[in-house]
NUNUGU-78098 format. One line per field, with one value per residue: x, y, z of N, C-alpha, C in turn; residue in one letter. Coordinates in Angstrom, 1 decimal. Atoms other than C-alpha are relative to their C-alpha. Layout:
BEGIN
n.east = [X_...]
n.north = [Y_...]
n.up = [Z_...]
ca.east = [X_...]
ca.north = [Y_...]
ca.up = [Z_...]
c.east = [X_...]
c.north = [Y_...]
c.up = [Z_...]
rest = [a_...]
//
This chain:
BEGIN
n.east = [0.6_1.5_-0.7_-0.7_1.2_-0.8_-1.2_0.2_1.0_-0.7_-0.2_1.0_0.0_-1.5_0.8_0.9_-0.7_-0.6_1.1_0.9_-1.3_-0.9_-0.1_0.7_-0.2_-0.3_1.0_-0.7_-1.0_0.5_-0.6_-1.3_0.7_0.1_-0.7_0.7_0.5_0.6_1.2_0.9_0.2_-1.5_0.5_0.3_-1.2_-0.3_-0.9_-1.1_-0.3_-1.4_-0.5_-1.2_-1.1_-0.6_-0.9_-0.9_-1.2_-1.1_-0.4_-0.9_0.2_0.1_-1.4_-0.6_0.9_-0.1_-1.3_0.2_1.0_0.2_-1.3_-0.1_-0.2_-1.2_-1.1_0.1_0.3_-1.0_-0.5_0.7_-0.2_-1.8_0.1_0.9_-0.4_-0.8_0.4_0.2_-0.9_-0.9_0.7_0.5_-1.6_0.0_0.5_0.5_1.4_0.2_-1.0_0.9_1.3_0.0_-0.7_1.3_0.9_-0.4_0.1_1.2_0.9_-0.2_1.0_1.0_-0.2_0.9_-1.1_-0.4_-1.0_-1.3_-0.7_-0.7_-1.3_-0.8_-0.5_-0.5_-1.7_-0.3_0.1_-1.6_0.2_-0.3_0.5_-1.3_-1.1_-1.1_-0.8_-0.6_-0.5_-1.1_-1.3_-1.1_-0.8_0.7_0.5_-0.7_1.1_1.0_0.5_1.9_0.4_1.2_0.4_-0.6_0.7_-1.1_0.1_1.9_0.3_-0.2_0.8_1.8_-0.7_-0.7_1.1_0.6_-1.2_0.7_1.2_0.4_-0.9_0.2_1.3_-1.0_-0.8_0.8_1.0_-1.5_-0.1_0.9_-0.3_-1.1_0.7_0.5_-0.6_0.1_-1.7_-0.7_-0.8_-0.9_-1.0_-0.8_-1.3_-0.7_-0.8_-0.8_-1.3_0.3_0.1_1.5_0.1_-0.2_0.9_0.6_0.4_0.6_0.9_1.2_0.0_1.2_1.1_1.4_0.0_1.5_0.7_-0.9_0.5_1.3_0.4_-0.8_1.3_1.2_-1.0_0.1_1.5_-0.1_-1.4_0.2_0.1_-0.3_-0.3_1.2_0.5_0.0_-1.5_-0.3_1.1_-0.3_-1.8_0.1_-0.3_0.1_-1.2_-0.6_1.3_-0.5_-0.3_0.8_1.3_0.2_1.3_1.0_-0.9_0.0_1.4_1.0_0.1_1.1_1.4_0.7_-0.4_0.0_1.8_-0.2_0.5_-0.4_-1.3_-0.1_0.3_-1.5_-1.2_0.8_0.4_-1.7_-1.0_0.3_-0.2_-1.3_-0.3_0.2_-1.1_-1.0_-0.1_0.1_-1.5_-1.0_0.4_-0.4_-1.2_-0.3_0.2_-0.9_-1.3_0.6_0.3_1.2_0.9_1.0_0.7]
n.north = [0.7_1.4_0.8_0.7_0.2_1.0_0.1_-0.4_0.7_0.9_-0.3_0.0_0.8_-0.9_-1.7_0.9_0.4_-1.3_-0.3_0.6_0.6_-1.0_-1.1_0.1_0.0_-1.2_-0.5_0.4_-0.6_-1.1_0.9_-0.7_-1.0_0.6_1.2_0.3_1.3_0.6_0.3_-0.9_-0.6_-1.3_-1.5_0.6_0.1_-1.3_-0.7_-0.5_-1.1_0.8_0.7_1.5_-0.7_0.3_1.0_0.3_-0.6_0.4_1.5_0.3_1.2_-0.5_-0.7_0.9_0.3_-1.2_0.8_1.0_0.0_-0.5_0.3_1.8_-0.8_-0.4_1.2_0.6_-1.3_-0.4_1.1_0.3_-0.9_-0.1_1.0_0.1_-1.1_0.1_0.8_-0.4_-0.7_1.2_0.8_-0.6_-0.3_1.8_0.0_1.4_0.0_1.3_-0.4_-1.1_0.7_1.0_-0.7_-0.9_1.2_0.6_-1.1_-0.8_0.8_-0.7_-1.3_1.3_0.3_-0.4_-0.7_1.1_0.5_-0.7_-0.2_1.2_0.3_-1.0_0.8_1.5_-0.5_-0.9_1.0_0.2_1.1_0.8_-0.8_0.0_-1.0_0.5_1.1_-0.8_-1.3_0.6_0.7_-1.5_-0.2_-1.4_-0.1_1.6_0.2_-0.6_-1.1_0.7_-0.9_-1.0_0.0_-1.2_-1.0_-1.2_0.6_-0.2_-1.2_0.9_1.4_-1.1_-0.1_0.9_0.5_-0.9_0.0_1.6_0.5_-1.4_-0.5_0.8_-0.9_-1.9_-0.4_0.3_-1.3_-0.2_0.9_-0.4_-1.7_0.0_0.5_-1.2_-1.3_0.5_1.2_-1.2_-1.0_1.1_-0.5_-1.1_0.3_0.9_-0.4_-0.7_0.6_-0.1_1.6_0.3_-0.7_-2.0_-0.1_0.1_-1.0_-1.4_0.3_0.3_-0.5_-0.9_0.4_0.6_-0.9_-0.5_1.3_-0.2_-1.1_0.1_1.8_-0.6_-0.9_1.2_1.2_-0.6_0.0_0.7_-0.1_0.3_1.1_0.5_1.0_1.5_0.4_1.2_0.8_-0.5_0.6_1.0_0.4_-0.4_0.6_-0.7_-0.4_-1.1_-0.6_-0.9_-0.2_0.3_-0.2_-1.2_-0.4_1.4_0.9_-0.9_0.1_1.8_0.5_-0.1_-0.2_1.1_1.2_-0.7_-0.9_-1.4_-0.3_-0.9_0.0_0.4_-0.8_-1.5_0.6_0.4_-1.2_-0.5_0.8_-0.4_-0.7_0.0_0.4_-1.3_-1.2_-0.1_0.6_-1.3_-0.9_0.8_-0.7_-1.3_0.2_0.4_-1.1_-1.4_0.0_0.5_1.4_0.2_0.1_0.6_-0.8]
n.up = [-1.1_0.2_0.5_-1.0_-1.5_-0.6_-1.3_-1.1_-0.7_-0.2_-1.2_-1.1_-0.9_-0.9_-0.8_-1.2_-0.9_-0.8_-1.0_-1.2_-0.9_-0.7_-0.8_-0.9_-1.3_-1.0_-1.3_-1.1_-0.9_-1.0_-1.3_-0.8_-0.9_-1.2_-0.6_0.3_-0.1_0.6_-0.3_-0.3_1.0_0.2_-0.2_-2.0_-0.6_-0.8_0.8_-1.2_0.7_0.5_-1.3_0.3_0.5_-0.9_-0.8_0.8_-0.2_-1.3_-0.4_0.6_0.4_1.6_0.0_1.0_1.3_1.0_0.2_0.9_1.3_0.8_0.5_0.6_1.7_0.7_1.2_0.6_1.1_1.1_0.9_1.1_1.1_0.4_0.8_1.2_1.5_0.5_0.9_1.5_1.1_0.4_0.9_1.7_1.0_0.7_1.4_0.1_-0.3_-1.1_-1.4_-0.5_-0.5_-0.9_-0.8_-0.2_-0.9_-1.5_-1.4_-0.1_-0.7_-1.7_0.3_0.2_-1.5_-1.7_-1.2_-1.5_0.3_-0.4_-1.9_-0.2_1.0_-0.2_-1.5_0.2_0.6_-0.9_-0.7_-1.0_0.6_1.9_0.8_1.1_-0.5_-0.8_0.3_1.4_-0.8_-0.9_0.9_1.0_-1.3_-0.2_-1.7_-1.0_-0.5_0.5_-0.7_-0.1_0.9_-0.2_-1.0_-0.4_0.9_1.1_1.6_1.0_0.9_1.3_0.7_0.6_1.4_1.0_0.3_0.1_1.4_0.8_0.1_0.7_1.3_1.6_0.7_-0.3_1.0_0.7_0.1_1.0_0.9_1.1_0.1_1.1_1.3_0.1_0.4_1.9_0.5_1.4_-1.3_-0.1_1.2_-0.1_-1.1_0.3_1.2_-0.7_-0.8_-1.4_-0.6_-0.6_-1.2_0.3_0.5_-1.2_-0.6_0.8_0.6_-0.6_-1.1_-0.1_0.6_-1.1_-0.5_-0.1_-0.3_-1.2_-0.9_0.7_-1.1_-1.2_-0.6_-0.1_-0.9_-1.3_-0.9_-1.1_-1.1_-1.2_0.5_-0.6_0.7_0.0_-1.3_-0.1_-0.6_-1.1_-1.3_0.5_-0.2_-1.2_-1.3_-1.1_-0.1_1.1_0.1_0.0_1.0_1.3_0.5_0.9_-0.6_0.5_-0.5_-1.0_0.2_0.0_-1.2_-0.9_0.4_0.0_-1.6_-1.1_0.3_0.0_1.8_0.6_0.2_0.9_0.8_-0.3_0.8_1.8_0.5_-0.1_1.0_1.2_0.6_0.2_1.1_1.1_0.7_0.9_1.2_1.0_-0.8_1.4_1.2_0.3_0.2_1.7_1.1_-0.3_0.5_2.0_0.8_0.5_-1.4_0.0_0.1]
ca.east = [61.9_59.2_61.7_63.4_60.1_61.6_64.5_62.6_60.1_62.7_64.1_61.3_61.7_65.7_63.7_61.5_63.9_66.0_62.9_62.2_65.5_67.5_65.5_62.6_64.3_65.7_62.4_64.4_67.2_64.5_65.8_69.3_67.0_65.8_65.8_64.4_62.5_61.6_57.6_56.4_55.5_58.8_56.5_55.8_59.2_61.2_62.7_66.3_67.6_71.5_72.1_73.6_75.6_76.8_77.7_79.3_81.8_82.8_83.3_86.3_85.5_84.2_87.5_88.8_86.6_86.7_90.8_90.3_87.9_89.8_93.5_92.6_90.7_93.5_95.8_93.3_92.6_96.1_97.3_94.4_95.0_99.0_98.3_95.3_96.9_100.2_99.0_97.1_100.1_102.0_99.7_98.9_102.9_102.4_102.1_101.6_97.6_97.1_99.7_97.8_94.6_95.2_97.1_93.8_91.6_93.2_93.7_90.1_88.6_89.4_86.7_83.9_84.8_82.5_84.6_84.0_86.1_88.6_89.1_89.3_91.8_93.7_93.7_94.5_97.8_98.5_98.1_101.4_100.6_101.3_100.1_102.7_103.6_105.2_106.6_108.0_109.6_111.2_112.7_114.3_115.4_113.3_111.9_113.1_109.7_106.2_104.2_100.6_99.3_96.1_96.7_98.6_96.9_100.3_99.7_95.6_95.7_97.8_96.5_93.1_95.0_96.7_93.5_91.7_94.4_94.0_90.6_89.9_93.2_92.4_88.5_90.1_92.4_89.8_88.3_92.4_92.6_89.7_90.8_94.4_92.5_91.1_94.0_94.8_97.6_99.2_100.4_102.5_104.0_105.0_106.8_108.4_109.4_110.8_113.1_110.9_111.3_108.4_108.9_109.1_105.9_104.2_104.6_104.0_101.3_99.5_99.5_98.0_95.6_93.6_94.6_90.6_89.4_92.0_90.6_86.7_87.1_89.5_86.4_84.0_86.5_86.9_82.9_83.4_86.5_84.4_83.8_87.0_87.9_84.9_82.8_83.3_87.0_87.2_84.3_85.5_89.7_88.8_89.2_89.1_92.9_93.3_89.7_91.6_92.2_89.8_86.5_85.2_82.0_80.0_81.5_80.4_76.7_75.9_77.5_75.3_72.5_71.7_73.9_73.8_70.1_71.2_68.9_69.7_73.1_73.6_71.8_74.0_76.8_75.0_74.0_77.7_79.3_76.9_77.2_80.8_80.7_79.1_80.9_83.9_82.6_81.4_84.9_86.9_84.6_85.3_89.0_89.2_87.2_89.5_92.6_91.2_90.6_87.5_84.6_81.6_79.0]
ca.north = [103.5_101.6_99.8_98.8_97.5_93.8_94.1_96.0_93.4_90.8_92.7_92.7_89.3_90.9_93.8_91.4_89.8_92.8_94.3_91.5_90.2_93.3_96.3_94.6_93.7_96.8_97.2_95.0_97.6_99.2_96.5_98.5_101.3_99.0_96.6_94.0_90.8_88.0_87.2_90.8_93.1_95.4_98.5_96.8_97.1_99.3_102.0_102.7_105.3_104.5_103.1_99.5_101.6_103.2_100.1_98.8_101.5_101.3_97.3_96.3_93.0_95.1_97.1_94.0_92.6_95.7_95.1_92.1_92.8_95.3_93.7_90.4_92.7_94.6_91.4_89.8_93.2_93.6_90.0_89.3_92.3_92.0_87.9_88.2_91.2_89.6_86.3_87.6_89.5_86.6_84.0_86.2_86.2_81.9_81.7_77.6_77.9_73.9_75.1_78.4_76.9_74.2_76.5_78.9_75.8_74.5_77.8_78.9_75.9_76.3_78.9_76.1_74.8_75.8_77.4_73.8_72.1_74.8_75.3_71.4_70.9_74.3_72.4_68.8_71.2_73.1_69.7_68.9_65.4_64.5_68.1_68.8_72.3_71.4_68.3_70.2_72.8_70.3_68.4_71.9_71.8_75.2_74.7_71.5_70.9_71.2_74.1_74.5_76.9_77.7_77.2_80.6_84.0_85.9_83.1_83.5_86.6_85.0_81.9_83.9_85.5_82.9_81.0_83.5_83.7_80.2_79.9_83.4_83.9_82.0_83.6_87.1_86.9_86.1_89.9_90.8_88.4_89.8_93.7_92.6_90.9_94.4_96.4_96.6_94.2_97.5_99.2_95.7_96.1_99.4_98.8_95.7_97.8_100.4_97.7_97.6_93.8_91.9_93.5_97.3_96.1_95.0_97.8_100.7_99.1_96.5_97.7_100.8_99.2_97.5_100.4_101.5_97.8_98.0_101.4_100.1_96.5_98.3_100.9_97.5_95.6_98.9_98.8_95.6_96.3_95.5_91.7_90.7_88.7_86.4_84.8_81.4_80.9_82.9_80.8_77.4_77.9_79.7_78.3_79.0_79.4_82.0_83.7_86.9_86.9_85.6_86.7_89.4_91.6_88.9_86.3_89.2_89.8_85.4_85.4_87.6_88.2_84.2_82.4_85.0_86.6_89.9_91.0_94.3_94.4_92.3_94.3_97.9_95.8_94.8_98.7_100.0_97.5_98.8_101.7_102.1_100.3_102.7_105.3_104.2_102.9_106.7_108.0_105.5_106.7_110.2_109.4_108.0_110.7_113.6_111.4_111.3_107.7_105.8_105.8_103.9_106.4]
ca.up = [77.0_75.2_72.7_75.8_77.9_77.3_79.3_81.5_82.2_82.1_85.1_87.1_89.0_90.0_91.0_93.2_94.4_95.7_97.2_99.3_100.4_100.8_101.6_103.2_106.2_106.9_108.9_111.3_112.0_114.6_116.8_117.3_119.3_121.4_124.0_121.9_123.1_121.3_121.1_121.4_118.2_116.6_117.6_121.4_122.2_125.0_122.9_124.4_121.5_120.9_124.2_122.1_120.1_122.7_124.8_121.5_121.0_124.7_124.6_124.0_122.8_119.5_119.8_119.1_116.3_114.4_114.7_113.2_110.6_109.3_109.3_107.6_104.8_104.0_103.6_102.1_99.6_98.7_98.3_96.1_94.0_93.6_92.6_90.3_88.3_88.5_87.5_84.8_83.0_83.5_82.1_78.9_78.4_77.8_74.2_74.5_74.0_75.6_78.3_79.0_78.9_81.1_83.7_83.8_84.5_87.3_89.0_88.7_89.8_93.7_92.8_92.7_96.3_99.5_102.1_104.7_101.9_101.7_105.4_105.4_102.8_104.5_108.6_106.8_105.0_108.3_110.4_113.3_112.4_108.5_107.5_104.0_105.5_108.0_106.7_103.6_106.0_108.2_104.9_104.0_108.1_108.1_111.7_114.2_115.3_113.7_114.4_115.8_112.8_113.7_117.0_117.6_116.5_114.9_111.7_111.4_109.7_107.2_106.6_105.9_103.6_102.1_101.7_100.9_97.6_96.9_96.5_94.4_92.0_88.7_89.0_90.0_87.0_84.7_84.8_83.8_81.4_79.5_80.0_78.3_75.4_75.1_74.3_70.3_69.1_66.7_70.9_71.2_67.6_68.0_71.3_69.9_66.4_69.1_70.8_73.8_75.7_77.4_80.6_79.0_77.2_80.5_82.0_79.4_77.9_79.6_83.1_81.7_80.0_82.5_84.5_84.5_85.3_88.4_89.8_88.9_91.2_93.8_94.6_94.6_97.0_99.6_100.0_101.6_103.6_106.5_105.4_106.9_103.5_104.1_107.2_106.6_106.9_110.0_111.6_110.3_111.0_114.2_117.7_121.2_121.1_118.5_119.2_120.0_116.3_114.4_115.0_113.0_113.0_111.3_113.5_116.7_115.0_115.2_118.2_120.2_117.9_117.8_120.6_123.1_122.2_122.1_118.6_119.3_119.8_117.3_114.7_116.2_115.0_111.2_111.1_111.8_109.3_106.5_107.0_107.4_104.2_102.1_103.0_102.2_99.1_97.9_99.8_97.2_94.5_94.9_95.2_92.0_90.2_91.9_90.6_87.0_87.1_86.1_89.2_89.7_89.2]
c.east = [-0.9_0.9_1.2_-1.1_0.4_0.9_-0.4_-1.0_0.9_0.9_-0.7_-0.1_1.5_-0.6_-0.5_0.8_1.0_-1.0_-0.3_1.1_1.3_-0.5_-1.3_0.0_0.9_-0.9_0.8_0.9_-1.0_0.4_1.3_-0.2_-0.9_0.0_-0.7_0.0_-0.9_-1.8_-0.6_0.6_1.0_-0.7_-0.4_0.9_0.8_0.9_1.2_1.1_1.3_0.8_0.8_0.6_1.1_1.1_0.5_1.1_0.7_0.5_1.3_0.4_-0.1_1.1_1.0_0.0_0.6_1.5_0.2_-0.4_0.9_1.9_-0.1_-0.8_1.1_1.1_-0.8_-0.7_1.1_0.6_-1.0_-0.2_1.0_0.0_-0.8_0.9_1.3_0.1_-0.4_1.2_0.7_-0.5_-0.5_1.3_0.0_-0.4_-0.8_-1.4_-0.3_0.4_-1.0_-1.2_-0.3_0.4_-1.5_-1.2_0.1_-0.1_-1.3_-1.4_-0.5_-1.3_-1.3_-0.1_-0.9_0.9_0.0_1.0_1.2_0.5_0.6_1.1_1.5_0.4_0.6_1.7_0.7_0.5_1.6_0.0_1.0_-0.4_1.4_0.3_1.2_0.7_1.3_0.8_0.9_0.8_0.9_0.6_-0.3_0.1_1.0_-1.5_-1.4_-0.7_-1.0_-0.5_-1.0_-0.4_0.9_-0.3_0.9_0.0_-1.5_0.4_0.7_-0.2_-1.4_0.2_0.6_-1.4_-1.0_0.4_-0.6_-0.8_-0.2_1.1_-0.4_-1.1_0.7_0.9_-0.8_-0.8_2.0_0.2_-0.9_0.2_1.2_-0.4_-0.6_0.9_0.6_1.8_1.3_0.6_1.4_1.0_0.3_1.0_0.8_0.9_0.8_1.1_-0.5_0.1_-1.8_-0.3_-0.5_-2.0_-1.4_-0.5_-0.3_-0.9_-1.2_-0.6_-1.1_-0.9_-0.8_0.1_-1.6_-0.7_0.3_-0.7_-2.1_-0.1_0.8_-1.4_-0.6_0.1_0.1_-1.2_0.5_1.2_-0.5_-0.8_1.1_0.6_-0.9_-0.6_0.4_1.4_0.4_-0.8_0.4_1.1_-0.3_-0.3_0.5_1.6_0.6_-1.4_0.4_-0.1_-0.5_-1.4_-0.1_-1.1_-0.9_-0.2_-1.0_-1.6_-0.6_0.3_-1.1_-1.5_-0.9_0.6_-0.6_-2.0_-0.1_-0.4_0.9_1.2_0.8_-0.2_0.5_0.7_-0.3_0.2_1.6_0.1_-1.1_0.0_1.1_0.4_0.0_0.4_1.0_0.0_-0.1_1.6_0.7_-0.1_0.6_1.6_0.6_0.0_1.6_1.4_-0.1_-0.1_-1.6_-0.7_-1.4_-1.2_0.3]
c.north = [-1.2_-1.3_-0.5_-1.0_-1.6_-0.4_0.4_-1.2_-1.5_-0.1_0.0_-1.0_0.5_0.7_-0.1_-0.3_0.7_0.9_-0.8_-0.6_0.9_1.5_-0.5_0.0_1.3_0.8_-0.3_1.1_0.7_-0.7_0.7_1.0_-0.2_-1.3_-1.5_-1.4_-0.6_-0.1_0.9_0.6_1.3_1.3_0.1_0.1_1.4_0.6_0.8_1.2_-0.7_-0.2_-1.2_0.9_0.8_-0.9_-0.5_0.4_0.3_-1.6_0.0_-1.5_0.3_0.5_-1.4_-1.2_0.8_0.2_-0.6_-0.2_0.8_-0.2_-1.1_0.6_0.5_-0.9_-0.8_0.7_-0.2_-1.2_-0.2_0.3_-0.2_-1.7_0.0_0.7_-0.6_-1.9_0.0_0.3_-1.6_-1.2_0.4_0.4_-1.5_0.7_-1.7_0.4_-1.1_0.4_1.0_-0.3_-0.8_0.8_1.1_-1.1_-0.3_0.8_0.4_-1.2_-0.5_0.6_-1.0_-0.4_0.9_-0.3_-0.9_-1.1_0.9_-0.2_-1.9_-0.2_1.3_-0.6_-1.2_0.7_-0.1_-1.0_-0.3_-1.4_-0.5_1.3_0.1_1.5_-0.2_-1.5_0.3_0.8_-0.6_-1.2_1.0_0.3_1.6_-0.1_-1.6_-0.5_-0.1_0.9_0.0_1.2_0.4_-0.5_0.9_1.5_0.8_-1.1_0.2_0.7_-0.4_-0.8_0.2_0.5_-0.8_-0.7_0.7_0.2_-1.3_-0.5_0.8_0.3_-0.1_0.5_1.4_0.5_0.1_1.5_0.9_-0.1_0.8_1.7_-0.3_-0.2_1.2_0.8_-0.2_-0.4_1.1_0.6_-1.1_0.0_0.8_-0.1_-0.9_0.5_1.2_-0.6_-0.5_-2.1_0.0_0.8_1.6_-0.1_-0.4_1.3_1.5_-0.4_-1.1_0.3_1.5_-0.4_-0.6_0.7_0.6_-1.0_0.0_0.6_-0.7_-1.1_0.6_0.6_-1.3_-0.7_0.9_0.0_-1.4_-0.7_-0.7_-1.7_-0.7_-0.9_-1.1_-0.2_-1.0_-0.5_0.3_-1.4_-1.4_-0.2_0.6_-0.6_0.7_0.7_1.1_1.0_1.6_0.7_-0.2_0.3_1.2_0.1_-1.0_-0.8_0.6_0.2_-1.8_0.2_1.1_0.5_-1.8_-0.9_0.6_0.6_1.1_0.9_1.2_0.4_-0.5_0.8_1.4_-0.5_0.1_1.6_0.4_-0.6_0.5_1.3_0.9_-0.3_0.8_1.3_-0.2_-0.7_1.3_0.6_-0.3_0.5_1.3_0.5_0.0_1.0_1.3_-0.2_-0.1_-1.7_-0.3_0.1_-0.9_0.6_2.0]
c.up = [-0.5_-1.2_0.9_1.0_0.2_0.8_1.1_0.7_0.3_1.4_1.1_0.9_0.7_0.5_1.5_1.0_0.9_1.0_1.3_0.7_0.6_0.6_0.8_1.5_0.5_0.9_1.3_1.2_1.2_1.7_0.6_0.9_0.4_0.7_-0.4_0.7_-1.0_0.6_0.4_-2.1_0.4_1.0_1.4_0.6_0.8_-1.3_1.0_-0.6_-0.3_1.0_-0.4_-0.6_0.6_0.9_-1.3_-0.5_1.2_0.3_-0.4_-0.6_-2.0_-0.3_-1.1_-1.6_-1.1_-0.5_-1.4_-1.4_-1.2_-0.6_-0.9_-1.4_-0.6_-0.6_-1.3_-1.9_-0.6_-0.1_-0.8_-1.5_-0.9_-0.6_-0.8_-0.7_-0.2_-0.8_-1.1_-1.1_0.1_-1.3_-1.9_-0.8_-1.0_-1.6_-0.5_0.4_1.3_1.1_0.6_0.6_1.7_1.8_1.0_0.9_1.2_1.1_0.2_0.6_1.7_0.2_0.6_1.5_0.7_1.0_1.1_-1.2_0.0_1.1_0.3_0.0_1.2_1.5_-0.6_-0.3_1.3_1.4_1.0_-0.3_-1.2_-0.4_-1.0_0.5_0.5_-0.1_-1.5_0.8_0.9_-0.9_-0.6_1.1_0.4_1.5_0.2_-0.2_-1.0_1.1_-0.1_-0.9_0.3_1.8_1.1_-1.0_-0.4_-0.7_-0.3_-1.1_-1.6_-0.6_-0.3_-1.4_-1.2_-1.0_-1.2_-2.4_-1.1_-0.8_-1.6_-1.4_-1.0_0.1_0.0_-1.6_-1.3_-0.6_-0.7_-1.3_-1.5_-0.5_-1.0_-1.1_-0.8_-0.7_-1.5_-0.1_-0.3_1.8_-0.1_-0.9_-0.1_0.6_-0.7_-1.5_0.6_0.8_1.1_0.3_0.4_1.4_0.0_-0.5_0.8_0.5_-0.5_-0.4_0.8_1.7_0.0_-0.5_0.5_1.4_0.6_0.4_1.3_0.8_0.1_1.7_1.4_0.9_0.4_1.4_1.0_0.2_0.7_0.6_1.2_0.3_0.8_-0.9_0.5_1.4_0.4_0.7_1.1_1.0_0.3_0.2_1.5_1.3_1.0_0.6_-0.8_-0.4_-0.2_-1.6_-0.9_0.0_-0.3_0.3_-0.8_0.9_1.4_-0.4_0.6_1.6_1.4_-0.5_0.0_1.0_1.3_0.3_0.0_-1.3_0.2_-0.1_-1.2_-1.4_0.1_-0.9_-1.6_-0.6_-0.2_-1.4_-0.8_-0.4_-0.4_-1.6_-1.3_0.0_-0.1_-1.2_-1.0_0.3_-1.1_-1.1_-0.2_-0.2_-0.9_-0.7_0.4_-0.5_-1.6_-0.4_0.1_1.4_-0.7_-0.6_0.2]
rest = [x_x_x_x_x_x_x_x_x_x_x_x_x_x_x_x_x_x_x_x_x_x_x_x_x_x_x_x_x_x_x_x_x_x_x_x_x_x_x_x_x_x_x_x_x_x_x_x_x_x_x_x_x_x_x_x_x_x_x_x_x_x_x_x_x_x_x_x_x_x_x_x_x_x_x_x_x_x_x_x_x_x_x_x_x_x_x_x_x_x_x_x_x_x_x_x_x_x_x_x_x_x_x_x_x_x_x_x_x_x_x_x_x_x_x_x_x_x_x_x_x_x_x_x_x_x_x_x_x_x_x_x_x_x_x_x_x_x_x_x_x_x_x_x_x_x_x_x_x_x_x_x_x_x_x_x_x_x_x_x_x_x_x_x_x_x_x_x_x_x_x_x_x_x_x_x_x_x_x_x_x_x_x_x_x_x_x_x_x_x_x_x_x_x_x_x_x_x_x_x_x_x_x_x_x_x_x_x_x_x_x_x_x_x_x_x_x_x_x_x_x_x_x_x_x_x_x_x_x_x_x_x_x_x_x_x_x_x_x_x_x_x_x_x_x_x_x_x_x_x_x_x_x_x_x_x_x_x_x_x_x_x_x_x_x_x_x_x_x_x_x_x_x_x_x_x_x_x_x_x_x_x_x_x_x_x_x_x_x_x_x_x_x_x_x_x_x]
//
């Protein structure tokens, strides 16, 4: 302990800062049990028990949120997973260093972008105008017509996803990347003095081998299932034509905890989605351990 006190005191502003930005305001949640108004004191207020929670799980407005929230995670969980990891293996097949290099850069720089240029860039693609989707799609005689993409809610979910891809792959692969680099050269040369191809040596060898990295970010990635794959792109591609389908409980917190004024409702909502979160972040956990793979704690 005392030949550690550097680090410890080095952590002490993290410390701070976790204290006062993430569990301080959980004084707030006392707003979800009751009816709160602005410009009286938390402790002044009618207390109405789980009367919003209640009316939350009878809306069907949240019915449909919660939908939402939890289809556009899942695409945006398992395409993220199946491109990063299969990006990675690929990219660590290149042997051209410059090539490789260059390949990593470009994809990981997306990363860098703020989600009002993505969504830009993703409505300018998507565009009935000049957008290059649909101009690429009607030089291949795909469609006749162009199509209004984000102005019909059976494509959101995808173009959430897609996006979503976009942005994230080349950083995503990057935690791959470094697991492969991990596994000892001498597994490679064996397989290869056994006959084994790149493909055989893929999947007996490096597949297991960042096997434990896999299960580690998976667990990480179901705590926040209830994210929706982000706030921004939903809020930002989202329109009154395809509302049905794009707003999420984030999206459902702003809108009646700061448009509408509904703190506590709003805050029901917040409570739900975190705590939903955590347990299926211990549920994952315990998942893992009971399959013999690695767990969080």
């Amino acid at each position: 302990m005392i030949s550690q006190r550097q680090l410890i005191f080095m952590s002490f502003p993290l410390l701070i800062y976790v204290v006062i930005f993430h569990y301080a305001p959980i004084w707030g949640w006392l707003m979800a049990f009751q009816q709160y108004k602005p410009g009286f004191s938390i402790m002044d207020q009618k207390w109405v028990g789980l009367d919003q929670f209640k009316f939350l799980f009878l809306d069907e407005g949240f019915t449909r949120v919660l939908r939402n929230t939890i289809a556009m995670s899942l695409i945006s969980l398992v395409l993220g997973f199946v491109t990063a990891i299969g990006f990675a293996i690929m990219l660590n097949e290149v042997r051209q260093k410059f090539f490789k290099r260059s390949i990593q850069t470009i994809s990981y720089l997306p990363h860098f972008l703020s989600w009002v240029i993505v969504t830009g860039i993703v409505s300018t693609s998507l565009s009935t105008e000049d957008g290059i989707v649909n101009v690429v799609l009607m030089k291949l005689h795909l469609i006749d017509s162009p199509i209004l993409w984000l102005g019909e809610g059976k494509y959101f979910w995808g173009i959430v996803g897609a996006a979503n891809v976009w942005k994230e792959v080349g950083w995503n692969a990057i935690i791959y990347l470094a697991a492969i680099a991990s596994i000892s050269p001498s597994l490679y040369e064996a397989a290869e003095i056994d006959g084994a191809g790149r493909f055989r040596k893929m999947m007996h060898i490096t597949m297991p081998g960042i096997r434990p990295v896999i299960t580690i970010l998976l667990i990480m990635n179901i705590g926040w299932m209830l994210n929706g794959g982000g706030f921004e792109v939903q809020y930002f591609l989202g329109n009154g034509q395809v509302s049905d389908y794009s707003e999420t409980i984030d999206i459902f917190v702003l809108k009646y905890g700061l448009k509408i004024g509904n703190y506590s409702l709003g805050t029901a909502a917040g409570i739900f989605k975190t705590v939903v979160s955590i347990v299926l972040l211990f549920l994952a956990n315990r998942i893992a351990h009971r399959m013999g793979e690695e767990k969080l704690i």
